[in-house]
Structure formats: C-alpha cells, structure tokens
C-alpha positions in Angstrom: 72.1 -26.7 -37.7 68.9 -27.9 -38.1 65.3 -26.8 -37.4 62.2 -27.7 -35.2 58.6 -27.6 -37.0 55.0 -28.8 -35.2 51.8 -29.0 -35.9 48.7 -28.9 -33.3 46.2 -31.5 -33.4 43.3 -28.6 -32.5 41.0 -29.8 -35.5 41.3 -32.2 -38.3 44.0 -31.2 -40.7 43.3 -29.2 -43.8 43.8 -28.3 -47.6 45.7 -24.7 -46.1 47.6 -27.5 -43.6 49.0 -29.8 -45.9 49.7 -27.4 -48.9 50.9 -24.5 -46.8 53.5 -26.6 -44.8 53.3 -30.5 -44.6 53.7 -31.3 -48.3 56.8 -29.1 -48.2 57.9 -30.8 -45.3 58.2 -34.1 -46.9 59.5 -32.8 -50.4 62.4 -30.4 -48.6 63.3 -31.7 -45.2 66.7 -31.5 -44.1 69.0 -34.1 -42.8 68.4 -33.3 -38.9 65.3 -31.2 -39.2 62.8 -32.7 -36.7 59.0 -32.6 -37.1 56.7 -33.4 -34.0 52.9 -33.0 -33.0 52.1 -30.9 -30.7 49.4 -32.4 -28.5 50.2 -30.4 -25.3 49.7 -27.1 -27.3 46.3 -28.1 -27.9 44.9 -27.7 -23.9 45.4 -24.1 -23.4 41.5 -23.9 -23.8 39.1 -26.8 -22.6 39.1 -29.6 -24.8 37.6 -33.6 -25.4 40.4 -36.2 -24.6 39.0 -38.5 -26.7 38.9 -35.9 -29.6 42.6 -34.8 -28.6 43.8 -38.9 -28.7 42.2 -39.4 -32.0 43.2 -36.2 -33.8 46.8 -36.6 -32.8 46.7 -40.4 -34.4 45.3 -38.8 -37.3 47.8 -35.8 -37.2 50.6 -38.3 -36.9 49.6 -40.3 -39.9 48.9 -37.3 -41.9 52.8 -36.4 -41.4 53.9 -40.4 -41.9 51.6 -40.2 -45.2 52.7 -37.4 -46.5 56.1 -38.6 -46.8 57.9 -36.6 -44.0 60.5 -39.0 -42.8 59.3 -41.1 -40.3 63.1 -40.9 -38.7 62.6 -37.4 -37.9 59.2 -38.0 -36.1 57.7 -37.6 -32.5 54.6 -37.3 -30.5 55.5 -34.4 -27.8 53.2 -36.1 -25.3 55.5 -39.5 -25.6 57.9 -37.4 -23.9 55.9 -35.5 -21.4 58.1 -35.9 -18.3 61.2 -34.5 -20.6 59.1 -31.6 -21.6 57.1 -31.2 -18.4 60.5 -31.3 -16.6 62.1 -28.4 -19.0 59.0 -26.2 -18.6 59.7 -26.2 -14.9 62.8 -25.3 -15.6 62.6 -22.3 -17.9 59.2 -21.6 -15.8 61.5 -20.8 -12.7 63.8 -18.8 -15.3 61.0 -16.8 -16.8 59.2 -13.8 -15.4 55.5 -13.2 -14.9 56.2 -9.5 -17.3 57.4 -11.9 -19.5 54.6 -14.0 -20.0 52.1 -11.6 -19.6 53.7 -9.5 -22.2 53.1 -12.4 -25.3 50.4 -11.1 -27.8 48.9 -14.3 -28.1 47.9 -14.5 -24.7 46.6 -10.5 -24.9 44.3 -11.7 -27.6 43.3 -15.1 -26.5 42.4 -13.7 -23.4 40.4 -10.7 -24.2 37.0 -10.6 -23.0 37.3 -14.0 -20.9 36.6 -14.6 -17.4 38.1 -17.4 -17.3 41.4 -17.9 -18.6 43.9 -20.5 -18.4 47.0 -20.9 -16.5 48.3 -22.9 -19.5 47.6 -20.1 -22.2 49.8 -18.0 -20.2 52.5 -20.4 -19.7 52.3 -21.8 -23.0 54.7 -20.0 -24.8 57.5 -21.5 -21.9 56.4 -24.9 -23.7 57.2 -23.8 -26.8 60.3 -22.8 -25.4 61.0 -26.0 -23.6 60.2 -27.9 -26.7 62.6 -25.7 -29.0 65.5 -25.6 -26.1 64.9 -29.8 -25.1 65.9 -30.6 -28.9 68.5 -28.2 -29.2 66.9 -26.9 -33.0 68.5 -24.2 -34.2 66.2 -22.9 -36.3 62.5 -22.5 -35.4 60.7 -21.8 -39.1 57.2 -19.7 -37.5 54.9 -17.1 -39.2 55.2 -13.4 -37.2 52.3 -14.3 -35.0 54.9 -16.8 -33.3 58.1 -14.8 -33.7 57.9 -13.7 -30.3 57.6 -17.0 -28.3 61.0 -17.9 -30.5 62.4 -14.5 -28.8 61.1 -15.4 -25.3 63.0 -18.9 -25.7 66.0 -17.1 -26.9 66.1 -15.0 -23.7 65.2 -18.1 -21.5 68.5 -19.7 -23.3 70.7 -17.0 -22.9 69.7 -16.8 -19.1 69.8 -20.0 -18.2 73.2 -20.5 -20.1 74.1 -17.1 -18.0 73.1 -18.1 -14.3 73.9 -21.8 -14.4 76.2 -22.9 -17.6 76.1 -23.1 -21.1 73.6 -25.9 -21.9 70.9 -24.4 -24.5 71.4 -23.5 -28.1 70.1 -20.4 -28.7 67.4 -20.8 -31.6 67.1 -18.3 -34.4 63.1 -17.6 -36.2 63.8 -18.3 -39.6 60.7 -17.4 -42.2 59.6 -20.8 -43.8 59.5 -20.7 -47.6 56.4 -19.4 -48.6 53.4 -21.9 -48.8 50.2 -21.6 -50.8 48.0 -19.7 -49.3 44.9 -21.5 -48.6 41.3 -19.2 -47.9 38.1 -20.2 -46.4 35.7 -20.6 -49.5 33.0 -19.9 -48.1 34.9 -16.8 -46.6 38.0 -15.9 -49.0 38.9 -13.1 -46.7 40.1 -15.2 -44.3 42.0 -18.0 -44.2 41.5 -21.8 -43.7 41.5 -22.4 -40.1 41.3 -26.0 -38.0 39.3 -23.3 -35.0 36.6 -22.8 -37.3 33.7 -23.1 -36.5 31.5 -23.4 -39.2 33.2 -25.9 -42.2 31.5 -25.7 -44.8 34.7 -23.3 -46.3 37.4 -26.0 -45.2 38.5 -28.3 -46.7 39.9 -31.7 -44.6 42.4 -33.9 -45.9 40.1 -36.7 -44.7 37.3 -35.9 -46.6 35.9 -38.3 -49.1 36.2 -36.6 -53.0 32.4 -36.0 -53.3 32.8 -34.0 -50.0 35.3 -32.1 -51.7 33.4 -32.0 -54.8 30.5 -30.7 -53.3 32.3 -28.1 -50.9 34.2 -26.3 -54.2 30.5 -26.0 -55.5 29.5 -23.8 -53.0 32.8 -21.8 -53.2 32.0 -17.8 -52.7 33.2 -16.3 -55.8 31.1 -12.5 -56.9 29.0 -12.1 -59.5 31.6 -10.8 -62.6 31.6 -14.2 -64.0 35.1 -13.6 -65.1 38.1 -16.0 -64.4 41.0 -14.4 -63.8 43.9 -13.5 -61.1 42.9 -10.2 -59.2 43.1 -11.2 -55.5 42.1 -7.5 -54.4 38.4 -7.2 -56.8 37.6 -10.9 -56.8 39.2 -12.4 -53.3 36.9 -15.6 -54.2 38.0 -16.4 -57.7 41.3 -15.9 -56.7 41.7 -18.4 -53.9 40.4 -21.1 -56.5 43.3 -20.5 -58.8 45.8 -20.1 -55.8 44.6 -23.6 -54.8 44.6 -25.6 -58.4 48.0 -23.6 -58.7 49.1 -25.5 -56.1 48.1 -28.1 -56.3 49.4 -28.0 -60.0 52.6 -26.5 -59.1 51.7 -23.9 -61.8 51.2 -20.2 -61.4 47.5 -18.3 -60.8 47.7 -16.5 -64.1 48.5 -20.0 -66.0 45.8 -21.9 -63.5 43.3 -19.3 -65.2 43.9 -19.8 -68.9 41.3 -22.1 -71.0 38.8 -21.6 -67.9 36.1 -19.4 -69.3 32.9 -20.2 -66.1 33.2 -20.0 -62.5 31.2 -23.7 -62.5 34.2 -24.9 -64.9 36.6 -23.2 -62.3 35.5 -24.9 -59.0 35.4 -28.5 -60.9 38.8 -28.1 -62.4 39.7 -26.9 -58.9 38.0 -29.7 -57.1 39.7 -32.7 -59.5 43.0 -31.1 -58.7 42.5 -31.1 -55.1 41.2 -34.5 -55.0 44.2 -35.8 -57.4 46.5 -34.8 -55.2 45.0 -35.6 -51.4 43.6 -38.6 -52.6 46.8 -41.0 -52.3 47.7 -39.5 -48.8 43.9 -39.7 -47.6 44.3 -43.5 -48.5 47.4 -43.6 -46.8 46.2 -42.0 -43.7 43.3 -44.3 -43.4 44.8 -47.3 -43.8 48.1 -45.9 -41.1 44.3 -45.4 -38.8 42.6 -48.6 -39.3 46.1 -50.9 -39.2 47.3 -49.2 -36.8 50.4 -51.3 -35.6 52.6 -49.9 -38.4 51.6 -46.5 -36.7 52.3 -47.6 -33.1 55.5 -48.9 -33.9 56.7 -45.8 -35.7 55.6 -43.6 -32.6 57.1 -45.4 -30.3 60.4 -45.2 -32.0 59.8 -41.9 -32.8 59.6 -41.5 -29.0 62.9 -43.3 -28.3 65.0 -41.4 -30.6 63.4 -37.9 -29.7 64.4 -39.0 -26.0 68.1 -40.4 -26.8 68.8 -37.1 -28.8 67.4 -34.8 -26.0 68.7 -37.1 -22.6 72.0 -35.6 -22.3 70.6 -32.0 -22.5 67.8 -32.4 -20.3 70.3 -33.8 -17.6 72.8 -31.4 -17.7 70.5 -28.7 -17.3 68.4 -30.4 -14.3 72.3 -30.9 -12.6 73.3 -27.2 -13.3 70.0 -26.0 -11.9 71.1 -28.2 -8.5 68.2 -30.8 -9.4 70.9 -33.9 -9.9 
C-alpha cells in the first residue's frame, strides 16, 4: 500500500505550503509513497505558460529541497500522453451527472459565463492520475474527498465492464499540518490564489521580505500575547506559526513574549531559520539547473516504468490494443 500526494504549481509556494504538507513529506514519507507536481491541474482557468513552466521548476525544486526523496518524484506533464490517455479512458467511463455533480466545479463556476471544459473534467484527471499509479491511499482535505470517491467509482466500473485493472484508492486524512493564516487576513488562510500578498508568505522570499511582512502582521489592539484563536485570530496565527516552526506548542511559543512587536520578530527569525536552508537550496536547484533536469527526467522514467503495465492492460481491455 502506498499513497499519492501533489501539489499545484498555481502560485509560488508558501509558509502554509511547506509547513502544512511538504516538510512532512520529507520527514515521514513512506517506502513507495509517490509525490508529483501537478502542472495539468493548474489550466482549468486561463493561465501564462511561461508563468506555469517556471513555477513548476520552482515547485519541483521546492519538493527536491525540502528533502522529499527524489526517487519518489515526477512531473505529471512528463507523462502527459500516459495521463491524457487514461483520462480518455475513465472520460468514456464517467457520466456527465457525475461530473456535473463535483462541488468544486459548482463553486468555481458560479457566476461565470465562461467556464472551462477542463474544470469540469478535472476531477477525471485526478482520477486518472490516482488510478495510472495504482496509489492506494490518496491523503486529501474534505474539499477533495469527493474527486477520491468519483475515482473510486470510475475503478470499480471499469474493473466491472472490462476486467480487473485499477486499484481502488481509499481518502485517508493526512496528519494534521500547522495551520498557516493570511496575516494580513488571519481569518483565512494562506492561499497561492491570492490575490493581494502582502499576508503570504513565499518560500522564496529573501529574509528582510519576510522580516518586513511579519511587521505588518494584523493582530487587535489588546496588546496581550497569548493563545486564544477565537478573541485574537491574529496573535494566534503568529504563535501557531513560531510553534511550528519550533516544533513547540502555541501556549509554550507564547511564554517570555510580553509585546506584539517582540512577537512578530521572534516569529519572523523562526520562519527565516527554518526556510532559509531550503530557499538556498531551491535557488541554487534554479540557477544550476542540470542537477534538476536530470532528476526530472528520471523521475519521468520511473513514474512511466511503474505505471506502463497498467496503462496497457487497461487500453487492451477497453479494445484500444
């Protein structure tokens, strides 16, 4: 058994990214867990190609920096005719009720005149991606429990009307990450869609960047440090993030700190102590770049020697070979 995790190169990664799934990633992985960008996830609304190519380089060497394994790597464009093949599969295997039905698309869609064929299909590419690699275990917040029931029913399906092929995947809740707020907005949390980012921050920005952006974090006007997330959203989001990145607890991250100005430095240093070795990394992976070439490409080729034999037999049982 193993499990399938992604990440979507829609925006430069942040604080909320790294501490609320990649750094566990690299510090727990498991011996066949697989970990992949997912740069066709991030067209379902118009986007710059040039912005898309550069942010999945910089997505990539986030995961490569971070320690992730580099073994258990891929690029999910690298193998577009695999996926684009599968989609086609479980597209002809899906229903339009189906699709239609997803929540995602409901609220994506609301209000638009013009939507995307991809938003609606988009949850048959997650599916495709889950089913290609035969994970077992799709680790997903409840916002994307559904598309891991939608690929469940493609699997059983499929495995009904043309042979057993697909394993049938199982949501699994992933351990509990920090969670990361806007600070410039504490009641909601740090998001790569944002679009104002003065609240977020990037892995890739430089420490004074950071400095200055934990400065201007929204706290209230008590003037008291401590952890009470319901009265003072702002001050708590500060001590969930030095907790973090202390591996301490909110309550301990609060003791000795007697000013929110003393709060948002002690805050800031801790963020920047711990980002700063992978931000070197990550730019160094970016301006090298043959080191990170050559582990995408052989990320490539093993993604596509583990998921050749699955992809086939499917494509013959559906009459295609």
């Amino acid at each position: 058994m193993f499990s399938l995790s992604g990440i979507t190169p829609s925006g430069e990664a942040h604080l909320g990214n790294y501490l609320g799934a990649v750094r566990r990633w690299a510090a727990e992985p498991g011996p066949e867990d697989l970990y992949f960008v997912s740069n066709l996830h991030a067209m379902t609304t118009r986007h710059d190609p040039g912005r898309l190519r550069v942010l999945t380089d910089h997505q990539l060497a986030l995961l490569i920096a971070a320690g992730v394994p580099r073994e258990r790597l891929f690029v999910q464009s690298d193998l577009i005719h695999e996926h684009m093949a599968l989609t086609w599969l479980l597209e002809c295997t899906c229903t339009f009720g189906e699709a239609r039905r997803m929540v995602q698309f409901k609220e994506k869609s609301q209000g638009s005149s013009s939507v995307r064929l991809g938003l609606l299909t988009y949850p048959v590419l997650m599916a495709a991606d889950i089913l290609l690699h035969g994970a077992s275990e799709v680790p997903v917040g409840h916002d994307q429990n559904q598309h891991v029931e939608l690929a469940r029913t493609l699997a059983r399906r499929f495995n009904t009307d043309y042979g057993d092929v697909f394993t049938v995947p199982q949501a699994v809740l992933p351990v509990a990450g920090a969670r990361v707020r806007d600070l410039a907005v504490p009641t909601r949390k740090m998001s790569k869609s944002s679009s104002d980012g003065s609240g977020i921050v990037y892995v890739l920005d430089s420490p004074e960047a950071v400095r200055r952006k934990f400065r201007r974090a929204v706290t209230d006007g008590e003037n008291t440090v401590r952890y009470a997330p319901d009265e003072q959203p702002g001050v708590a989001n500060l001590l969930e993030i030095m907790a973090a990145c202390t591996d301490t607890l909110p309550d301990d991250a609060a003791k000795g700190i007697d000013s929110y100005r003393d709060l948002k430095e002690a805050t800031a240093e801790a963020v920047i102590s711990l980002i700063a070795p992978v931000r070197e990394r990550v730019l160094q992976l970016l301006e090298e770049r043959s080191e990170l070439q050559k582990i995408r490409a052989e990320g490539a080729e093993r993604a596509r020697r583990r998921s050749r034999d699955r992809l086939d037999r499917a494509l013959s049982l559906a009459g295609l070979k």
